[in-house]
C-alpha positions as CSV (number, residue, x, y, z in Angstrom):
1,X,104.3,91.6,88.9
2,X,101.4,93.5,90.6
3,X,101.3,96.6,92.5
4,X,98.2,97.9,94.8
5,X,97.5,101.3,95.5
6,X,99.4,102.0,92.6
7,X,97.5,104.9,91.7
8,X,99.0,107.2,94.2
9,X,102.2,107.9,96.6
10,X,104.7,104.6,97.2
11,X,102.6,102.4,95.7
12,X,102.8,104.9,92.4
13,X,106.4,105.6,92.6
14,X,107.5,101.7,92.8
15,X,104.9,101.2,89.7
16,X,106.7,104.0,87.7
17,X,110.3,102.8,89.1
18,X,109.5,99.3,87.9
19,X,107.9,99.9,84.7
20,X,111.6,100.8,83.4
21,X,113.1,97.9,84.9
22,X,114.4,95.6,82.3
23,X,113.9,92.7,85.2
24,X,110.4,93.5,84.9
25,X,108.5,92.6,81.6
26,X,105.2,93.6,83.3
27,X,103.3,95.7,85.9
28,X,99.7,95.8,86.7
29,X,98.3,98.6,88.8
30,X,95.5,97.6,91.2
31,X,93.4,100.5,92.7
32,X,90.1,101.6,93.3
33,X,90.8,104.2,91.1
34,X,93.1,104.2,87.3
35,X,96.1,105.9,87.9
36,X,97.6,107.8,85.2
37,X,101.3,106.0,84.9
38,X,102.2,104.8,81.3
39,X,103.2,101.3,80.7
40,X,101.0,100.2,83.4
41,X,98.5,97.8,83.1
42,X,95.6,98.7,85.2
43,X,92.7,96.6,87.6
44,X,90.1,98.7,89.4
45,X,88.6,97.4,92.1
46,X,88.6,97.1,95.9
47,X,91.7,95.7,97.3
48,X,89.8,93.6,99.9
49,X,87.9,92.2,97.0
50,X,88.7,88.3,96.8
51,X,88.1,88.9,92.9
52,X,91.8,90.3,92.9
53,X,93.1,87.1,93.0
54,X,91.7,86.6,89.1
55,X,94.0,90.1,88.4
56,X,97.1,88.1,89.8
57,X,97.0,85.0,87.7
58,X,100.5,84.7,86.6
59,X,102.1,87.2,88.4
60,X,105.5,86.3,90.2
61,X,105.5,88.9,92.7
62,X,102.9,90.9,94.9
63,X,103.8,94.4,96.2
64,X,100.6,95.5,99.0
65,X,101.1,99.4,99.4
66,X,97.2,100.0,99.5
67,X,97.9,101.0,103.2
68,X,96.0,103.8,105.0
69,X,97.9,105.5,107.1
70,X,96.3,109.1,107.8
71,X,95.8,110.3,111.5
72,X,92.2,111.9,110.3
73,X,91.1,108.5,109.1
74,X,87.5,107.1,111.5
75,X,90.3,104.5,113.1
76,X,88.2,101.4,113.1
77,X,87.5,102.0,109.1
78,X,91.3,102.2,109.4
79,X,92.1,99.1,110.4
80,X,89.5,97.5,108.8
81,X,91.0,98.8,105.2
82,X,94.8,97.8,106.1
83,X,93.9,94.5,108.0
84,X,91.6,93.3,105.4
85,X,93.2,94.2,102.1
86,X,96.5,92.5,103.6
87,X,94.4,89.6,104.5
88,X,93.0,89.4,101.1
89,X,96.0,90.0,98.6
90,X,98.1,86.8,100.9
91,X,95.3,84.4,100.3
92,X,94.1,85.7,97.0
93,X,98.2,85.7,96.0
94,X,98.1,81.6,97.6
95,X,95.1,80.9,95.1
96,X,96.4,82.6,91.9
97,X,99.9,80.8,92.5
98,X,102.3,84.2,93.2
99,X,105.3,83.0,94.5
100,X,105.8,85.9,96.4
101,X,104.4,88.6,98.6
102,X,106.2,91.5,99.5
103,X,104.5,94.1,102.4
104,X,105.4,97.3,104.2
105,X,104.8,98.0,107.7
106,X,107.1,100.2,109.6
107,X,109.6,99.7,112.5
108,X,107.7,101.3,114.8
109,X,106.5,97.3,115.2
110,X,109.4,96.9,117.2
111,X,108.4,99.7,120.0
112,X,110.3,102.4,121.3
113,X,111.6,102.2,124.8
114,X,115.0,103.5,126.5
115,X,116.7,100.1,126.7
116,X,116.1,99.5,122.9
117,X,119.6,98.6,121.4
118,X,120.6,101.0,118.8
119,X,120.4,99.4,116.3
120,X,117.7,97.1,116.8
121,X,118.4,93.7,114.6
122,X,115.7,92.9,112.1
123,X,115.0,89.5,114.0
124,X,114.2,91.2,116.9
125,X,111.0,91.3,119.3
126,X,108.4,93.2,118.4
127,X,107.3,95.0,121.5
128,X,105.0,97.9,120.5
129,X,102.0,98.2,122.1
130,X,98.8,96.8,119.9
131,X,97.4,100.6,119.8
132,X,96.5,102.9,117.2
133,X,98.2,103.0,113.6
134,X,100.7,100.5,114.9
135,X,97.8,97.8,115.8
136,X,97.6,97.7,112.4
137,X,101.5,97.4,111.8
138,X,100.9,94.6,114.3
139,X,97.9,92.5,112.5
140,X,99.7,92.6,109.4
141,X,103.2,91.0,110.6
142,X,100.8,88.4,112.1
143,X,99.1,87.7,108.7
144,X,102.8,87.3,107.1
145,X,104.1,85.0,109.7
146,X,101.0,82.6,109.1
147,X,100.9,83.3,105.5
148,X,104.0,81.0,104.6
149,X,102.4,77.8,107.1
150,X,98.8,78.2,105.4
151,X,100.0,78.5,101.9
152,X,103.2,76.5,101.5
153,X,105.0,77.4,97.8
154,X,104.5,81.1,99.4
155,X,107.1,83.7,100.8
156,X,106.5,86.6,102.2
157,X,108.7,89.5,102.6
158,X,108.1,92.8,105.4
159,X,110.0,95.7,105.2
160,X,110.1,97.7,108.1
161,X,111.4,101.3,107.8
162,X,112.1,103.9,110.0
163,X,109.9,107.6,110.4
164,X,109.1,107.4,107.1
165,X,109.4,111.3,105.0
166,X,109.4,113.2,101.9
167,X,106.7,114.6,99.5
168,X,103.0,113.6,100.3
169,X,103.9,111.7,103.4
170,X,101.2,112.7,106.6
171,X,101.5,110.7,109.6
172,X,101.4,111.6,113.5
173,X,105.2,111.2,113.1
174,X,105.1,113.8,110.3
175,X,103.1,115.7,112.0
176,X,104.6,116.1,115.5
177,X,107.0,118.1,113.4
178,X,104.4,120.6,112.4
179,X,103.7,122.4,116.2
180,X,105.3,125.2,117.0
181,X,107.6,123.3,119.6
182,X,108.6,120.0,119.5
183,X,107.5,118.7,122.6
184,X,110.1,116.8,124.5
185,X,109.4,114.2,127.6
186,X,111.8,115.4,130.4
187,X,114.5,113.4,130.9
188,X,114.0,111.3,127.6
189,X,116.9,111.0,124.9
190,X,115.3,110.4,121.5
191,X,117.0,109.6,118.7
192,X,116.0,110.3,115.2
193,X,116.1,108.1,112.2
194,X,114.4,109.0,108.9
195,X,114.0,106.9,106.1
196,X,113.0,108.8,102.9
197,X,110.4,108.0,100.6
198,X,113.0,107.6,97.4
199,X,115.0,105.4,99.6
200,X,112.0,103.2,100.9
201,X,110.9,102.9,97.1
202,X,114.5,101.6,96.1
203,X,114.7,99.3,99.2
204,X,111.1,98.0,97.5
205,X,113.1,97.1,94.5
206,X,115.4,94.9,96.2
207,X,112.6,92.9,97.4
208,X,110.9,93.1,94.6
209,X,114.1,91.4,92.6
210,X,114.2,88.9,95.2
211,X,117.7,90.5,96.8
212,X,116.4,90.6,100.2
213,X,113.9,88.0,102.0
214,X,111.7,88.0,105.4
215,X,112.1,91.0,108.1
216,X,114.0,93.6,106.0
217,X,114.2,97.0,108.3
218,X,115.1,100.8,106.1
219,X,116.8,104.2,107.0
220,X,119.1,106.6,106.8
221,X,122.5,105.5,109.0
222,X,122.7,106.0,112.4
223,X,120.1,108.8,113.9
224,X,120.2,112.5,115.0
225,X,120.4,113.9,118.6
226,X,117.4,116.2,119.4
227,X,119.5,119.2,119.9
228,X,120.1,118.2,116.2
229,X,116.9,118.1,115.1
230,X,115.9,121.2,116.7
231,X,118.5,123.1,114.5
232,X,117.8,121.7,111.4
233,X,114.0,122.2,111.8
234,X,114.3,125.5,113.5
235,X,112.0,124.8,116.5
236,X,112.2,125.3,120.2
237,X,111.5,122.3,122.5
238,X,108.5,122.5,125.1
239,X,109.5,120.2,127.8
240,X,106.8,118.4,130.2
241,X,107.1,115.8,132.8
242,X,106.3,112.3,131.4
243,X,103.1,112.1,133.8
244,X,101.5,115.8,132.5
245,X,102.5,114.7,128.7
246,X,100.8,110.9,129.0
247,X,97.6,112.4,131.0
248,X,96.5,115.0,128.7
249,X,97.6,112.8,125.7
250,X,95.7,110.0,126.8
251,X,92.3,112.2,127.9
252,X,92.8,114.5,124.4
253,X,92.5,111.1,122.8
254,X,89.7,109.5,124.8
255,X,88.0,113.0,123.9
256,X,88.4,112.9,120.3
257,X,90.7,115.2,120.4
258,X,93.8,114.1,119.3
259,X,94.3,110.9,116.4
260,X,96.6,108.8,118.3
261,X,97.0,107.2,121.6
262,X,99.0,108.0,124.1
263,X,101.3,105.4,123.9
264,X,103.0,107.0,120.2
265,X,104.6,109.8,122.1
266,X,107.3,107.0,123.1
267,X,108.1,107.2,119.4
268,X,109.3,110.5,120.0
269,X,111.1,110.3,123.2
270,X,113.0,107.0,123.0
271,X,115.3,104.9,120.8
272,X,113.7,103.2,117.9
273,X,116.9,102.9,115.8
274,X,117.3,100.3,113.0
275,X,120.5,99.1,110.8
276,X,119.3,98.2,107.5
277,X,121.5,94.9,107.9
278,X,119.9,93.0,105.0
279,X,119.5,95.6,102.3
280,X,123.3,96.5,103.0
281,X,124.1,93.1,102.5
282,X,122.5,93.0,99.6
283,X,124.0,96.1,97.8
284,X,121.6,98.4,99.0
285,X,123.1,102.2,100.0
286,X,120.2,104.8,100.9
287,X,120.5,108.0,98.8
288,X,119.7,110.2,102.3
289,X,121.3,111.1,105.2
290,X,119.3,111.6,107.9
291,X,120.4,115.2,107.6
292,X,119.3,116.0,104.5
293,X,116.2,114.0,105.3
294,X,115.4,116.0,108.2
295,X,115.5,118.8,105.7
296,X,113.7,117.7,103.4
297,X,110.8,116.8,106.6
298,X,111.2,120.6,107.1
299,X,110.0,121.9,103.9
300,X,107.2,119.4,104.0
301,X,105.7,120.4,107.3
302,X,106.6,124.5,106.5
303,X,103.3,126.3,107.0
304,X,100.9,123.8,108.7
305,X,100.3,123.4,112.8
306,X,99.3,120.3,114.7
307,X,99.5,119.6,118.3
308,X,99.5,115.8,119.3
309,X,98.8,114.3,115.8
310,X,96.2,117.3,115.2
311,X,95.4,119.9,112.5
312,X,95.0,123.2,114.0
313,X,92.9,125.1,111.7
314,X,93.5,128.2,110.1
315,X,90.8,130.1,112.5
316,X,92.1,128.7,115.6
317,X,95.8,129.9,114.3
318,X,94.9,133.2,113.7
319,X,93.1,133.7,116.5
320,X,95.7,132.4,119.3
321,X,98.2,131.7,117.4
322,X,100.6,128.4,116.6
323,X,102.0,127.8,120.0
324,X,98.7,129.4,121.8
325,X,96.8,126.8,119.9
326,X,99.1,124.3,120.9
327,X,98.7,125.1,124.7
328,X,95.1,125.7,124.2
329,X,95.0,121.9,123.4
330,X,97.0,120.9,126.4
331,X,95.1,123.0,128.3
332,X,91.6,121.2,127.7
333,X,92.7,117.9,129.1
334,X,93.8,120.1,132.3
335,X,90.2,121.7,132.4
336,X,88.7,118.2,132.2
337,X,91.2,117.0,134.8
338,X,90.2,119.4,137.4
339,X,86.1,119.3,136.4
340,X,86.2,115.7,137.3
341,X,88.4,116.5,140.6
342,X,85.6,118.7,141.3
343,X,83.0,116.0,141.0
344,X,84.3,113.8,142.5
345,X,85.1,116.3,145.6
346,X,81.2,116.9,145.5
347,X,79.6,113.7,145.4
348,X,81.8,112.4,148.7
C-alpha cells in the first residue's frame, strides 16, 4: 500500500503505524521530500505528478494525506495543491489498477448551523459554504463521488473527522484557541467535538484494512459545552453581536488581514457534532475523550496569540499586549468601516 505525504504529520504517523502491521507486507512513502521512517519504501516526487501512477503499480490501497491545510498558505496555491494532488492520485490510482482509495477531508463538509442534528449521520448533506479551507474539503468529496462512476473496479473511501488536535496540528480551528479570549457570537450555543490526531490515525487504519467503506465521520463522543471549554482552556469569553463579529471578520479578510472567511466563525458558534457510526460498528473505540483532548489542544496552543485565524507577532504582543492585539485587530475593520461612512457622507 502507498501513503502520500508520508514524510511528515498524519501522513507519517499512518506510515510508521502501518509499517508494523502484519496485514501490511509493504508501504511506500510518496513525498516531495524522503522522510526518515524505517521500513518504508520511499518515491520522491510531486503528488500532482501523473508519473505517481508508475509508484502505485501493484498497490492495493491508496492513503492521500498530502493535504495543505495551513491558514498562512497564498489560498489559491492552496487549493490548487489539495485539489490537484487529489485529482491526480484517483485517476493515477484508476490507471495503476489500486483497488482502493482512501481520503481525508473533515466534517466541517457538512456545515455548522443551529438546526444541525447532534449527531449529524455520515450520509448526511453537506451544507458548508464553498469558502476558504473548506472549498477545498468540498472539491475533494466531489472528486470521490465521481471517482467510483469514471473508474469502475475503484472505491473510494472519505473520512470525515471532527476539529481535528494534537501535536503539530495548525489550523484556524486550532488557532481560534490561541487569542486571549475565545470569542463567542451572542446568543450562539457551540458545541465542541475534538477528534485527536492518534485517534484519526487509528480510524485511518480501519480503512486502510477495508473495515469501514464510503462516508466514515471521527471524534471523540459526544461534545463539550463552552462554559466547558472555557475551563479546561483557561480563557475568558469576549462576546459580540453576530452582525459586529461577521462585519469586521469579513472586511479583516477582504483586507488581508485575517486567513479565513467570514463564514468559519459558524464553526465556532454552532453545532457540527458527528457520531462515528461506522467506525463503531466496526470495532473502532477512540482513545480520547474530548476532555482530555481539549487538554491536550491547551498545551498545544500555550504561548502563541492569533486573533481571527492570525499570528500576532511577538512585537505587536509586547507592545499592546495579547488581548490589546486582539482588539487592535477588531478595531481596524471598525476604522475602515467609518472611513468609508465618511466617504460616502462626502461625495453625496
Amino acid at each position: 500500500m502507498a501513503v502520500t505525504g508520508a514524510a511528515s504529520g498524519i501522513g507519517r504517523a499512518l506510515a510508521a503505524r502501518l509499517v508494523d502491521l502484519r496485514e501490511v507486507k509493504r508501504v511506500i512513502g510518496i513525498d516531495d521530500r524522503r522522510g526518515e521512517l524505517e521500513g518504508v519504501e520511499w518515491r520522491v516526487l510531486d503528488v500532482r505528478d501523473p508519473a505517481i501512477a508508475a509508484r502505485i503499480v501493484k498497490c492495493d490501497v491508496v492513503v492521500h494525506l498530502a493535504f495543505d491545510g495551513s491558514p498562512d498558505s497564498k489560498p489559491q496555491q492552496r487549493s490548487a495543491r489539495n485539489v490537484g494532488s487529489a485529482q491526480t492520485v484517483l485517476t493515477a490510482a484508476a490507471a495503476a489498477g489500486v483497488r482502493r482509495v482512501v481520503l481525508c477531508t473533515s466534517a466541517m463538509v457538512y456545515g455548522a448551523a443551529s438546526d444541525n442534528p447532534v449527531p449529524l449521520e455520515e450520509e448526511g448533506p453537506l451544507r458548508a459554504r464553498p469558502e476558504g479551507i473548506v472549498s477545498d474539503y468540498l472539491e475533494i468529496e466531489w472528486l470521490a463521488r465521481r471517482a467510483p462512476k469514471a473508474h469502475p473496479g475503484l472505491s473510494v473511501t472519505v473520512l470525515r473527522p471532527a476539529m481535528v488536535v494534537g501535536p503539530g496540528v495548525d489550523t484556524y480551528l486550532t488557532r481560534h484557541f490561541e487569542a486571549a479570549r475565545l470569542l463567542v457570537i451572542r446568543g450562539s450555543k457551540p458545541k465542541w467535538q475534538f477528534c485527536h490526531v492518534d485517534d484519526l490515525v487509528s480510524a485511518l487504519e480501519f480503512a486502510v484494512l477495508g473495515k469501514v467503506d464510503g462516508a466514515v465521520t471521527v471524534g471523540c463522543d459526544g461534545y463539550l459545552e463552552q462554559d466547558e471549554v472555557e475551563m479546561l482552556t483557561g480563557l475568558p469569553r469576549l462576546e459580540l453581536p453576530e452582525a459586529l463579529a461577521m462585519g469586521a471578520a469579513e472586511r479583516l479578510h477582504r483586507l488581508g488581514l485575517t486567513p479565513a472567511p467570514a463564514s468559519d466563525l459558524a464553526y465556532v458558534s454552532h453545532p457540527w457534532v458527528v457520531s462515528s457510526a461506522k467506525l463503531r460498528a466496526a470495532g473502532w473505540r477512540p482513545a480520547y475523550d474530548n476532555v482530555t483532548a481539549c487538554e491536550t489542544l491547551a498545551i498545544e496552543v500555550a504561548g502563541k496569540h492569533a486573533a481571527l485565524g492570525r499570528r500576532i507577532g511577538k512585537r505587536e504582543t509586547a507592545t499592546l499586549g495579547a488581548a490589546g492585539a486582539t482588539v487592535a485587530l477588531l478595531g481596524t475593520a471598525a476604522v475602515v468601516r467609518r472611513a468609508r461612512r465618511k466617504r460616502s457622507r462626502g461625495g453625496r
